[in-house]
KOLGUMI-358903 format. One line per field, with one value per residue (C-alpha): residue number from 1; residue in three letters; x, y, z. Coordinates in nm, 3 decimals. Layout:
REM KOLGUMI-358903
num: c(NUM,...);
residu: c(ala,...);
x: c(X,...);
y: c(Y,...);
z: c(Z,...);
END
This chain:
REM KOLGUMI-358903
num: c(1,2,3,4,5,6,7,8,9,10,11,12,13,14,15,16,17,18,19,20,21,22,23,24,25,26,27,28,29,30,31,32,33,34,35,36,37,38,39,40,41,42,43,44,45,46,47,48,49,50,51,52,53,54,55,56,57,58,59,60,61,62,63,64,65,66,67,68,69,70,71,72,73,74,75,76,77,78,79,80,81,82,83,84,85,86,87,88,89,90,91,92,93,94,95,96,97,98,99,100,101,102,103,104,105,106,107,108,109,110,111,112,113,114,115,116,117,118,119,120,121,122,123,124,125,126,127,128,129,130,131,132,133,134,135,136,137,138,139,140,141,142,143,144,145,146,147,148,149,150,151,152,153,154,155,156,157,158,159,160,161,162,163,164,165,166,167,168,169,170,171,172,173,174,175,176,177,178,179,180,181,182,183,184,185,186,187,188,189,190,191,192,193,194,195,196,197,198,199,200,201,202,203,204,205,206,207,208,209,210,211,212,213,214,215,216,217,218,219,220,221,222,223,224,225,226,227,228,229,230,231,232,233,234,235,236,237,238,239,240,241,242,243,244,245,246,247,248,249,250,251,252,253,254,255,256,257,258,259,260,261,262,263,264,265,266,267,268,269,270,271,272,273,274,275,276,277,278,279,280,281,282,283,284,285,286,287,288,289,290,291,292,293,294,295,296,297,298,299,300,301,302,303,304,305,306,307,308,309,310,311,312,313,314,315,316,317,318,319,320,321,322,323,324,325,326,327,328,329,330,331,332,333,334,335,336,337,338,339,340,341,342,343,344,345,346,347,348,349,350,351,352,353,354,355,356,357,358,359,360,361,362,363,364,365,366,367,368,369,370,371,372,373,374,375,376,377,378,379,380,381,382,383,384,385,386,387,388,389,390,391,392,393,394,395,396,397,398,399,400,401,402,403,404,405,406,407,408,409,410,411,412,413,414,415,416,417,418,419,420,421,422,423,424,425,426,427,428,429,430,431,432,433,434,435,436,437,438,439,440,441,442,443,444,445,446,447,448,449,450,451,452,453,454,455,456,457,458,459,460,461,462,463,464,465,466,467,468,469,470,471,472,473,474,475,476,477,478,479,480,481,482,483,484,485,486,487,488,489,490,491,492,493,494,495,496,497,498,499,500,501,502,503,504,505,506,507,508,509,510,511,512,513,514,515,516,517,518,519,520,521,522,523,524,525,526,527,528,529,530,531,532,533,534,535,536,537,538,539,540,541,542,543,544,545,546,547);
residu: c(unk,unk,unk,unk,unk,unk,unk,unk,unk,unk,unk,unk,unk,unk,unk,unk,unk,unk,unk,unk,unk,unk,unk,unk,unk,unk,unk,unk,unk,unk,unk,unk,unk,unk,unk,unk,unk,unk,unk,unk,unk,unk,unk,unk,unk,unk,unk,unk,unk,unk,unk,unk,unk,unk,unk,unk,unk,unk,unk,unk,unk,unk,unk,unk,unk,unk,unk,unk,unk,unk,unk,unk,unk,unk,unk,unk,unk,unk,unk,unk,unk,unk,unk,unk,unk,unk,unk,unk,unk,unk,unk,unk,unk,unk,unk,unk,unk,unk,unk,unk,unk,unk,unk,unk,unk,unk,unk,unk,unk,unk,unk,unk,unk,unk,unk,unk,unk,unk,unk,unk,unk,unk,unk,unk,unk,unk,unk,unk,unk,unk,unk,unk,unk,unk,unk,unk,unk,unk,unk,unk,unk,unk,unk,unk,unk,unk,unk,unk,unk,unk,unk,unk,unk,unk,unk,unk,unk,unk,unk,unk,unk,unk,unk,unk,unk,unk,unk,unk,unk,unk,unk,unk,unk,unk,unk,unk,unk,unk,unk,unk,unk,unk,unk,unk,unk,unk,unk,unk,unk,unk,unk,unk,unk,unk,unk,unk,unk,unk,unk,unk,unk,unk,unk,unk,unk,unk,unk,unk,unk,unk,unk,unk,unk,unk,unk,unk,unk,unk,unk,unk,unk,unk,unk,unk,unk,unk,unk,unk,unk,unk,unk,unk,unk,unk,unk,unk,unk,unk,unk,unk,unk,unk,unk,unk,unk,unk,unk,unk,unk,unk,unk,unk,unk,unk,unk,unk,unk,unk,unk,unk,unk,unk,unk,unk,unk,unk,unk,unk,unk,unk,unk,unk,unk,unk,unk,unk,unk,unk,unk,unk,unk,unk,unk,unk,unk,unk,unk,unk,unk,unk,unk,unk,unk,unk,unk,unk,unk,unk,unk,unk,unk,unk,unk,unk,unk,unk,unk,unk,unk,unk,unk,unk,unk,unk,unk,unk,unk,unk,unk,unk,unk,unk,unk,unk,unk,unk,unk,unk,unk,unk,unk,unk,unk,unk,unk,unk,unk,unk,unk,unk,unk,unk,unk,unk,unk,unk,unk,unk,unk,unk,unk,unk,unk,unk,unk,unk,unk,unk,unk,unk,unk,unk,unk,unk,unk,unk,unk,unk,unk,unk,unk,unk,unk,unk,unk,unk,unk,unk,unk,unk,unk,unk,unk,unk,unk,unk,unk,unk,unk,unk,unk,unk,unk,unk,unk,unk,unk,unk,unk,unk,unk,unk,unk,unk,unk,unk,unk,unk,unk,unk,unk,unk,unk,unk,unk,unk,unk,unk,unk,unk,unk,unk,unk,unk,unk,unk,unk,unk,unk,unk,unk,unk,unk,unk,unk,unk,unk,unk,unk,unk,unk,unk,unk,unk,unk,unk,unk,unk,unk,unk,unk,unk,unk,unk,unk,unk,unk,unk,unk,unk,unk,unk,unk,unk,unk,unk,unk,unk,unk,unk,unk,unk,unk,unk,unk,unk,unk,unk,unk,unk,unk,unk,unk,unk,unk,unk,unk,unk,unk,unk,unk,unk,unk,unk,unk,unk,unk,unk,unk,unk,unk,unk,unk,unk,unk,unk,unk,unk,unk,unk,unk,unk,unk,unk,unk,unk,unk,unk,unk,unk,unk,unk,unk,unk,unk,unk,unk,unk,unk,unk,unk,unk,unk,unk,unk,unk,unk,unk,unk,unk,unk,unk,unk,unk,unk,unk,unk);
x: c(-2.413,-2.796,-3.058,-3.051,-3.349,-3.364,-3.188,-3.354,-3.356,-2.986,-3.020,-3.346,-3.272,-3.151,-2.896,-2.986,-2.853,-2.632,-2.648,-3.011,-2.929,-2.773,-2.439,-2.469,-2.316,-2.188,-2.117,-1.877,-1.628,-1.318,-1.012,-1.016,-0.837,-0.824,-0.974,-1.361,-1.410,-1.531,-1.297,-1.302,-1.183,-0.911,-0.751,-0.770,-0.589,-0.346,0.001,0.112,0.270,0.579,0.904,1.036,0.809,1.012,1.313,1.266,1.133,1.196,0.992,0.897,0.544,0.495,0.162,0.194,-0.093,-0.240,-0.366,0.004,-0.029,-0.222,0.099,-0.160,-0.085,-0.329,-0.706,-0.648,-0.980,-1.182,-1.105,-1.077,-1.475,-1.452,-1.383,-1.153,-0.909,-0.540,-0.644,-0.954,-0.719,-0.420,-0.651,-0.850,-0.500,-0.362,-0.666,-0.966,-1.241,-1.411,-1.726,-1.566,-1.241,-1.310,-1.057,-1.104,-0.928,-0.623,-0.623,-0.616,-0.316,-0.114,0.207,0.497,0.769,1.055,0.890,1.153,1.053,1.340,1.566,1.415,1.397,1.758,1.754,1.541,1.774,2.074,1.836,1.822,1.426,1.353,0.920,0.758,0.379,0.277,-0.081,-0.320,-0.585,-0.634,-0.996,-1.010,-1.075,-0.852,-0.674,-0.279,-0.257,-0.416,-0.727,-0.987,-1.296,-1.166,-1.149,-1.067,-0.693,-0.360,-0.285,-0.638,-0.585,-0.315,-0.008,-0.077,0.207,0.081,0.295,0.191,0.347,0.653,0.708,0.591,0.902,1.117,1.084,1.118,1.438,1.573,1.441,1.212,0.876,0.550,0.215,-0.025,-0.295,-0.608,-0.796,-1.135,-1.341,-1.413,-1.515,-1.868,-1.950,-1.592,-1.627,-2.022,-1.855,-1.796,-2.156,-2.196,-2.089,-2.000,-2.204,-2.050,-1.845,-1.895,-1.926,-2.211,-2.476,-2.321,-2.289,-1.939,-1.819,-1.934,-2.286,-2.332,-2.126,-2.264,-2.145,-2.332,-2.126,-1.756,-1.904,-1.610,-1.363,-1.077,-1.288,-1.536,-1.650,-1.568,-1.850,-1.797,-2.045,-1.764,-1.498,-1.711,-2.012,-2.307,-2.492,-2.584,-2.616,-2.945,-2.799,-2.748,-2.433,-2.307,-2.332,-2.095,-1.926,-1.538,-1.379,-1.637,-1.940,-2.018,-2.223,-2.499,-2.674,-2.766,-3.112,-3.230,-2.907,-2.892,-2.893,-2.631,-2.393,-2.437,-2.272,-2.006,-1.895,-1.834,-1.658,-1.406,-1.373,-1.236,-1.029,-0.854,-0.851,-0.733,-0.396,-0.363,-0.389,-0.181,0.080,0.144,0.207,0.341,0.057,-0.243,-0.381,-0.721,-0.714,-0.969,-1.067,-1.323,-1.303,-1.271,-1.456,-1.827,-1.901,-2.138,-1.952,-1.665,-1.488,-1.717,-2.030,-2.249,-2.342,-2.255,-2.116,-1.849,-1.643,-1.277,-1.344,-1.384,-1.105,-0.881,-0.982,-0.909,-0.545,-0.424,-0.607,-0.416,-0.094,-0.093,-0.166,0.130,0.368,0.264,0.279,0.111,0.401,0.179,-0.066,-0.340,-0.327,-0.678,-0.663,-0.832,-0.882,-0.915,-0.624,-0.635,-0.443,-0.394,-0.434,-0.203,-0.261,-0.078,-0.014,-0.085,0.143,0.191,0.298,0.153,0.158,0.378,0.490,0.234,0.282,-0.117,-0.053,0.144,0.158,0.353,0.383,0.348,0.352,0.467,0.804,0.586,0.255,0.087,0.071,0.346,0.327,0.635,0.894,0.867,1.239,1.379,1.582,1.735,1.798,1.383,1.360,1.571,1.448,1.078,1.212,1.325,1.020,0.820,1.035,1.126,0.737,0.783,0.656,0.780,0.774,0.696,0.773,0.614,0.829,0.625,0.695,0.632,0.359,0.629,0.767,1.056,1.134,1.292,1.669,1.649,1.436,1.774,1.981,1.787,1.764,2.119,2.224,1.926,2.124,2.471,2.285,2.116,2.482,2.592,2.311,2.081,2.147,1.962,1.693,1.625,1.484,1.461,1.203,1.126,1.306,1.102,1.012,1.027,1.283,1.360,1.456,1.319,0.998,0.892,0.759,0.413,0.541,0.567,0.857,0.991,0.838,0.911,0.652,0.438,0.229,0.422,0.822,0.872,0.995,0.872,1.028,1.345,1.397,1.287,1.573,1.596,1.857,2.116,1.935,1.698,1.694,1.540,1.570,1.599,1.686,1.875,1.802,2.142,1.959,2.169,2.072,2.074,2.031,1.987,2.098,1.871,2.073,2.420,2.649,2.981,3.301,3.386,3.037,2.884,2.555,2.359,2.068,1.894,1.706,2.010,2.057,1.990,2.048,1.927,2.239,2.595,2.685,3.023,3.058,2.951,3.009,2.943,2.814,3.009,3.332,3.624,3.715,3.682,3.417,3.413,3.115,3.027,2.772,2.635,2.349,2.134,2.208,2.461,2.727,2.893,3.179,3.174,3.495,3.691,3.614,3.243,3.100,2.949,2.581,2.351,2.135,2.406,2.347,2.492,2.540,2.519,2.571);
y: c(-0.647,-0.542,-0.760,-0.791,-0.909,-1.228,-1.335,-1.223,-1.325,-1.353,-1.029,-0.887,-0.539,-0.233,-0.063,0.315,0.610,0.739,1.034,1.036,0.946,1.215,1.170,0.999,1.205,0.947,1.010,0.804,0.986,1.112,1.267,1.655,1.908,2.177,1.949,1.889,1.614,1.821,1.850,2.234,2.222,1.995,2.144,2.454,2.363,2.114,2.259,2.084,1.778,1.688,1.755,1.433,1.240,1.426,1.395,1.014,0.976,0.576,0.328,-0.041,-0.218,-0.495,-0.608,-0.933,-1.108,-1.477,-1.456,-1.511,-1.849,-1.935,-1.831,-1.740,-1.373,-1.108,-1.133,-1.496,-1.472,-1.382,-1.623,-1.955,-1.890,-1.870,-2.175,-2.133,-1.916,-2.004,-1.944,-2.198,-2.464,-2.451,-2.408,-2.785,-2.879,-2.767,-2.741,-2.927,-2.755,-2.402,-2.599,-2.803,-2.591,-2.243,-1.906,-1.918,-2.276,-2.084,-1.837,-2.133,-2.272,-1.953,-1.927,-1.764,-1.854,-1.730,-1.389,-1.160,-0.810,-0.667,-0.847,-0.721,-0.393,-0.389,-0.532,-0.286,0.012,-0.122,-0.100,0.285,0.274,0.535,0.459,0.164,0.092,-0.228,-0.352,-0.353,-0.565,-0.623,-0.696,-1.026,-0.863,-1.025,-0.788,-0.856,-0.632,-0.701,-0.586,-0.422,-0.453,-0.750,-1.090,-1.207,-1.071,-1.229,-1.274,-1.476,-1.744,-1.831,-1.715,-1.554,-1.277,-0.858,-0.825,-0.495,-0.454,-0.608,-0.429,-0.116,-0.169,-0.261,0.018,0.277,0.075,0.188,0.529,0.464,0.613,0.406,0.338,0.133,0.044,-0.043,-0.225,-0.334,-0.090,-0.319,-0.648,-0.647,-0.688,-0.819,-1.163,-1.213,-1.510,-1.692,-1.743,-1.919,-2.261,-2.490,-2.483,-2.796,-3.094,-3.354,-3.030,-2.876,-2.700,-2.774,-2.394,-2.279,-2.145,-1.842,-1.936,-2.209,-2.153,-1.957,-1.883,-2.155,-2.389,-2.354,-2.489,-2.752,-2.642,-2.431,-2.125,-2.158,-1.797,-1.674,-1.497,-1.614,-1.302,-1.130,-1.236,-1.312,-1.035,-1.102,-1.242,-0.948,-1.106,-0.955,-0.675,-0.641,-0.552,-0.750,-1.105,-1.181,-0.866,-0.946,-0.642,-0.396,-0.285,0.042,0.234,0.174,0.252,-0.110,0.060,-0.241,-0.302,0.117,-0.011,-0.260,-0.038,0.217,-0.062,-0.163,0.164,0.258,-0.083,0.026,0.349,0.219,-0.014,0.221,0.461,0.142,0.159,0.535,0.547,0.181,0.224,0.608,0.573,0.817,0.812,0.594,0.453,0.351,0.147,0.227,0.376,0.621,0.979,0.814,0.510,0.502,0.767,0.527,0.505,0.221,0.117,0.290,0.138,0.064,0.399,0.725,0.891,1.087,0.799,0.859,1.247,1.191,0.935,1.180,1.438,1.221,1.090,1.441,1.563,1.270,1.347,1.691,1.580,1.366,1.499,1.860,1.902,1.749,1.557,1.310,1.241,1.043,0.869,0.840,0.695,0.880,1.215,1.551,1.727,1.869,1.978,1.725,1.414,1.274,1.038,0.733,0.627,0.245,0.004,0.294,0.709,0.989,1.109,1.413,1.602,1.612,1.904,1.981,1.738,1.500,1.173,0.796,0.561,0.204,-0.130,-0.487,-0.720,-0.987,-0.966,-0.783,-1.141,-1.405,-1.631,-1.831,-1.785,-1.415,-1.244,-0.979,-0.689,-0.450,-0.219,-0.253,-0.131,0.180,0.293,0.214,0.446,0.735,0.728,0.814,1.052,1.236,1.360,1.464,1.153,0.898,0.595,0.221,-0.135,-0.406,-0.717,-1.024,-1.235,-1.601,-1.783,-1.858,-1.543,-1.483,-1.353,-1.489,-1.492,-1.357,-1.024,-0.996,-0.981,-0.699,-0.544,-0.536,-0.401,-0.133,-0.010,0.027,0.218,0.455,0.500,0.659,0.765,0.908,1.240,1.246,1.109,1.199,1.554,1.599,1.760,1.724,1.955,2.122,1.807,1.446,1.315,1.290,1.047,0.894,0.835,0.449,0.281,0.452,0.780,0.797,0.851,0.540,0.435,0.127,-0.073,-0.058,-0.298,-0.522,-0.572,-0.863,-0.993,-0.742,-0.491,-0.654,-0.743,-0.408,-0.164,0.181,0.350,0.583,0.875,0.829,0.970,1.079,1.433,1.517,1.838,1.754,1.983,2.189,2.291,2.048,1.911,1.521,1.345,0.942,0.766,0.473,0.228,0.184,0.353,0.204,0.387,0.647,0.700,1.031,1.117,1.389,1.564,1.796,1.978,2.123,2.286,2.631,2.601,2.843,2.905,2.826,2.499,2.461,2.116,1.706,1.480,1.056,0.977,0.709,0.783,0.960,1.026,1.403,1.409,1.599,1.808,2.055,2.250,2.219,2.398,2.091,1.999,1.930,1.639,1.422,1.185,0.888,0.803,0.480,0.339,0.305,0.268,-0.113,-0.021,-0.029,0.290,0.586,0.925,1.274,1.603,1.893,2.215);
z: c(1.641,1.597,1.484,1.059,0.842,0.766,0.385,0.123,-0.230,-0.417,-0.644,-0.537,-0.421,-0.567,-0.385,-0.281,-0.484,-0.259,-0.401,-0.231,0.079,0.397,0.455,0.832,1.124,1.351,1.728,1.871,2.106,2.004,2.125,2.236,2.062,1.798,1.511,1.478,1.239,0.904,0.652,0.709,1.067,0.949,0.662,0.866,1.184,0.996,1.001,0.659,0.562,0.800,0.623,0.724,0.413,0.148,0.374,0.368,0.025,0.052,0.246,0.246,0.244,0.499,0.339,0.562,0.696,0.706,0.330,0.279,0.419,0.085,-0.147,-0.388,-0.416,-0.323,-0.208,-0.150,0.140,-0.112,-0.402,-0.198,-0.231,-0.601,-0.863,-1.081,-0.907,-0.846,-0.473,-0.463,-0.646,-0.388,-0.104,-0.183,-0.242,0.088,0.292,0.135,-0.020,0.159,0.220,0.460,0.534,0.545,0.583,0.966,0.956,0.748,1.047,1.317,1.105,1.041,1.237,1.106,1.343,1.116,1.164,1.262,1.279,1.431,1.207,0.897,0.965,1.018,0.647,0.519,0.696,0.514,0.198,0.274,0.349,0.567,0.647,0.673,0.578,0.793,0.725,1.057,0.901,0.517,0.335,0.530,0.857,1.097,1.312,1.318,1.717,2.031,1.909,2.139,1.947,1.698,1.849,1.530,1.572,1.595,1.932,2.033,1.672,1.449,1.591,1.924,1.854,1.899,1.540,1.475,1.835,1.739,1.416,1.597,1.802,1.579,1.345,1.668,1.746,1.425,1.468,1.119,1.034,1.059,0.980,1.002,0.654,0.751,0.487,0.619,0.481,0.218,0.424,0.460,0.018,-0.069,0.175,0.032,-0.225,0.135,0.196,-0.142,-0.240,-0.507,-0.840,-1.002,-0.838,-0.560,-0.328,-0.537,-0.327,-0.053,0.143,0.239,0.618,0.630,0.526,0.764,1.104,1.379,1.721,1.837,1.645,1.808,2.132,2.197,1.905,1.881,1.821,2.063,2.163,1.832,1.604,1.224,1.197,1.300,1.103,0.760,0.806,0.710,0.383,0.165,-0.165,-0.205,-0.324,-0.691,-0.791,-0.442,-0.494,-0.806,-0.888,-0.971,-0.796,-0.663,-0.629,-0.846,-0.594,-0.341,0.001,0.188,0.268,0.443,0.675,0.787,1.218,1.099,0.869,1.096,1.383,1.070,1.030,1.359,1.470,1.117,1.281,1.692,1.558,1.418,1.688,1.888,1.715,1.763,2.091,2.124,1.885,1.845,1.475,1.217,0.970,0.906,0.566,0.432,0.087,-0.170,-0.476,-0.368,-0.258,0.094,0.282,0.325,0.059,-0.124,-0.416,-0.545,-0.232,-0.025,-0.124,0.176,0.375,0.409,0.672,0.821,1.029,0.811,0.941,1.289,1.258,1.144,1.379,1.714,1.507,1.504,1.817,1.996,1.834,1.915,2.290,2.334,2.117,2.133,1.771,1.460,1.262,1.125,0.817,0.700,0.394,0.175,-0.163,-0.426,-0.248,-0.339,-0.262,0.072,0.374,0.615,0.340,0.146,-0.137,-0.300,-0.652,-0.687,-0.906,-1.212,-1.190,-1.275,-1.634,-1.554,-1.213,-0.921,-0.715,-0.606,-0.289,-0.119,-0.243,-0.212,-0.524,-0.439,-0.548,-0.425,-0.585,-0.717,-0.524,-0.295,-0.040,-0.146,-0.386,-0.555,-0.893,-0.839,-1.020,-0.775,-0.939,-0.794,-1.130,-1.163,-0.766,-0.821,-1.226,-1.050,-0.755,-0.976,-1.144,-0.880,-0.722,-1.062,-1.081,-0.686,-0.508,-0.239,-0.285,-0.084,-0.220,-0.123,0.002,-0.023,0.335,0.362,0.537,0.793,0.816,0.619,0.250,-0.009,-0.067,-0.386,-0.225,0.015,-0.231,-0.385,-0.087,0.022,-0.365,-0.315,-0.018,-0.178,-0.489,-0.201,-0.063,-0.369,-0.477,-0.163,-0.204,-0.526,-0.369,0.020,0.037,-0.311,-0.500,-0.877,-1.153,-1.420,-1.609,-1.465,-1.759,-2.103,-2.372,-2.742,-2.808,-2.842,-3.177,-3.042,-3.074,-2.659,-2.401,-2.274,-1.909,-1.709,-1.761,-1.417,-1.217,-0.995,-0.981,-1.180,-1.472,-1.723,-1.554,-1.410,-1.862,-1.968,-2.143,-2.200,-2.403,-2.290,-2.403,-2.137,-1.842,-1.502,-1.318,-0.912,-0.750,-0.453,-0.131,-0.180,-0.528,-0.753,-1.042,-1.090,-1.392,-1.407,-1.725,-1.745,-1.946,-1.827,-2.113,-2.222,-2.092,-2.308,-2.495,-2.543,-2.366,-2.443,-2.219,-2.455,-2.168,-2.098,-2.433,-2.267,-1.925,-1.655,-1.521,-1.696,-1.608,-1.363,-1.291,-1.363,-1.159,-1.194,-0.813,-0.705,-0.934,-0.819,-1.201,-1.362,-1.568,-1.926,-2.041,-2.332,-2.360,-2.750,-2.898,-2.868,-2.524,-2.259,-2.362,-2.110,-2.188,-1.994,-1.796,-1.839,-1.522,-1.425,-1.112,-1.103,-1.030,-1.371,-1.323,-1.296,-1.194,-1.199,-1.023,-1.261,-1.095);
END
């Protein structure tokens, strides 16, 4: 780490335009190949989006890390450091308060010994997942591999375990897709509430970890030879917009830190290269909610520079070296759509289709890190999964593990119900593509078409009903039709799809998936009619093939 200024003034700088500052060309080595990192060289040489990502169209999240250990939900790091939160409140309750027991002690005490990777994965095969996305190292910094350039990583504190290792294996045991979400982008402004402290209380003034400890310090104790600097960053408060904003900065250059960011960035940068060349993964996944990290804007306030490029360029240089084709793909939030990036859809859809790139919808059962009393339901996990892939995306959920390393009951259950529905129903789903509109159905009391409400899995959506006029439209890879009812009708009830009304072709055949009854249809002038049989299938979303 270079030399840095010495602490300035709490709010005393303005952040530089980026917009005025060179976008940084960084030189750290990279794997040879075909792709130059410039986002011309690698939309140019990138062969397209492997068909296996529509093939699979299903994955699951394993956004597990020792923030879990809080059961506070997501960016629990961050808030321990800020009164008032849920997160500071359990962590004086289960650790004492940050200015004496800091995030590094949470690390120290994180252990999940129920942690079964291979175990789970099994689980999540049955469920019919066919990807997972396993985090490498979330906003908090701490490395869950064997980390080359991160001694803050999970196999030097907390539970001494390589996990992205073991789910690495794992998931190549089942013969499953992965990758590997690195998150760390955002470190260096989103930990600055750590080097704060109390304002009111019997800890009041009184400066929290990462504002006090230095390397120095751990002389004797368990993390002696370990760098808070490292772990924390370092204080930049004196940026405006930095020191108390509640999500983000807007957008900013830290003029006055350019030897340092220029150290941050590339340090982001071989750590993920690490895994590539460790792990062999499928894809890899920055978080954000810029155009792409380090662009000086959102997410990527800091610097500037052309790290994420190069990154990209030695991933598919290396793939193409040991697999002697590129079958894998980058995920960057928020970009343009380009070849050789795809994109993902956060806890919500798109309005309508989205066919201009690639993309995977996600969001998390509950939270995006555990926390307790969250309602599982597996009718919310499959309407939430046909309303991504009805507007042409993939989609990953989120299944919130334990501190100790296992999930709830209740998420098994859903799980295990998931994968009879994807029995029945998978060939609605894997491979499909969407149809000429997403779905159809009444419009609410706000003159809209009924959506499931989005944001986590949870109770709004596990209590949410639509009517049986509503449904949801695939087309399956053998070109059939499928058309999901999204309330379960009674047996015998008339349903009617009005885009149907003229078909393109004449229509030859329904069938109920999962039903070995005939099913009767008429074509009407206002749309196709289907008569329910007298036996239903037990599931509660139901779906057809119309051909």
């Amino acid at each position: 780490m270079p030399e840095v200024r010495a602490t300035q003034p709490e709010n005393s700088i303005t952040m530089q335009d980026p917009a005025t500052f060179a976008e940084v060309k960084m030189d750290f080595p990279i794997a040879a190949g075909p792709f130059e990192p410039t986002w011309e060289s690698i939309a140019k040489n990138y062969p397209g989006t492997p068909a296996w990502l529509r093939e699979a169209k299903f994955g699951i999240w394993v956004h597990f890390g020792p923030q879990a250990e809080g059961r506070s939900g997501d960016w629990y790091a961050r808030k321990i450091y800020q009164p008032g939160t849920t997160a500071y409140a359990n962590h004086v309750r289960d650790f004492g308060p940050p200015s004496q027991t800091g995030y590094m002690d949470v690390l120290h005490a994180w252990n999940p010994t129920k942690l079964d990777p291979a175990g789970l994965v099994k689980l999540y095969d049955e469920a019919g997942a066919k990807f997972l996305i396993v985090q490498g190292v979330h906003h908090d910094n701490f490395d869950n591999w064997n980390s080359k350039y991160q001694p803050w990583n999970s196999v030097n504190v907390g539970p001494h375990r390589d996990l992205l290792g073991e789910w690495s294996k794992a998931a190549h045991g089942a013969h499953m897709r992965f990758g590997v979400a690195f998150h760390h982008e955002y470190t260096w402004w989103w930990y600055q509430p750590a080097f704060g402290s109390d304002t009111t209380g019997p800890d009041a003034g009184k400066p929290y970890d990462a504002a006090r400890l230095t390397l120095a310090d751990g002389k004797g104790k368990w993390w002696e030879g370990l760098d808070p600097r490292l772990l924390y960053g370092i204080d930049l408060r004196a940026y405006k917009d930095v020191a108390n904003v509640q999500y983000r900065p807007e957008k900013g250059i830290f003029q006055d830190h350019l030897d340092y960011a220029h150290w941050y960035t590339t340090r982001w940068s071989l750590r993920i290269m690490d895994v590539i060349h460790k792990y062999d993964p499928d894809f890899i996944y920055t978080d954000g909610d810029s155009s792409g990290p380090f662009s000086g804007d959102k997410t990527g306030t800091g610097y500037k520079c052309d790290c994420v490029q190069r990154v990209i360029a030695d991933f598919y240089n290396h793939t193409l070296a040991t697999r002697g084709k590129v079958d894998t793909f980058s995920i960057i939030k928020f970009h343009h759509a380009a070849n050789g990036i795809v994109s993902t859809v956060e806890s919500k859809y798109p309005k309508d289709i989205k066919t201009d790139q690639d993309w995977i919808g996600e969001n998390a059962a509950g939270d995006w890190f555990y926390k307790p009393d969250i309602v599982y339901s597996s009718r919310a996990l499959e309407l939430y999964l046909l309303e991504e892939v009805s507007r042409d995306g993939s989609y990953a959920v989120n299944i919130p593990i334990s501190p100790e390393g296992a999930i709830d009951p209740g998420a098994a259950t859903m799980l295990r119900e998931m994968g009879v529905w994807m029995r029945i129903n998978g060939e609605a789903i894997y491979g499909s593509h969407a149809w000429k509109r997403f779905g159809e159905g009444p419009l609410d009391a706000n003159g809209k078409q009924r959506l499931l409400p989005t944001g986590a899995l949870n109770k709004p959506q596990a209590e949410y009903h639509f009517t049986t006029s509503d449904f949801r439209f695939t087309v399956g890879k053998d070109g059939s039709l499928y058309a999901f009812v999204l309330e379960k009708p009674k047996p015998g009830e008339i349903l009617k799809i009005t885009s149907l009304a003229s078909p393109d072709k004449p229509i030859t055949s329904v069938k109920l998936l999962g039903s070995s009854a005939t099913v009767a249809f008429k074509l009407a002038a206002d749309g196709l009619e289907i008569i329910m049989p007298q036996h239903l299938p037990e599931q509660d979303v139901l779906g057809f093939r119309i051909q």
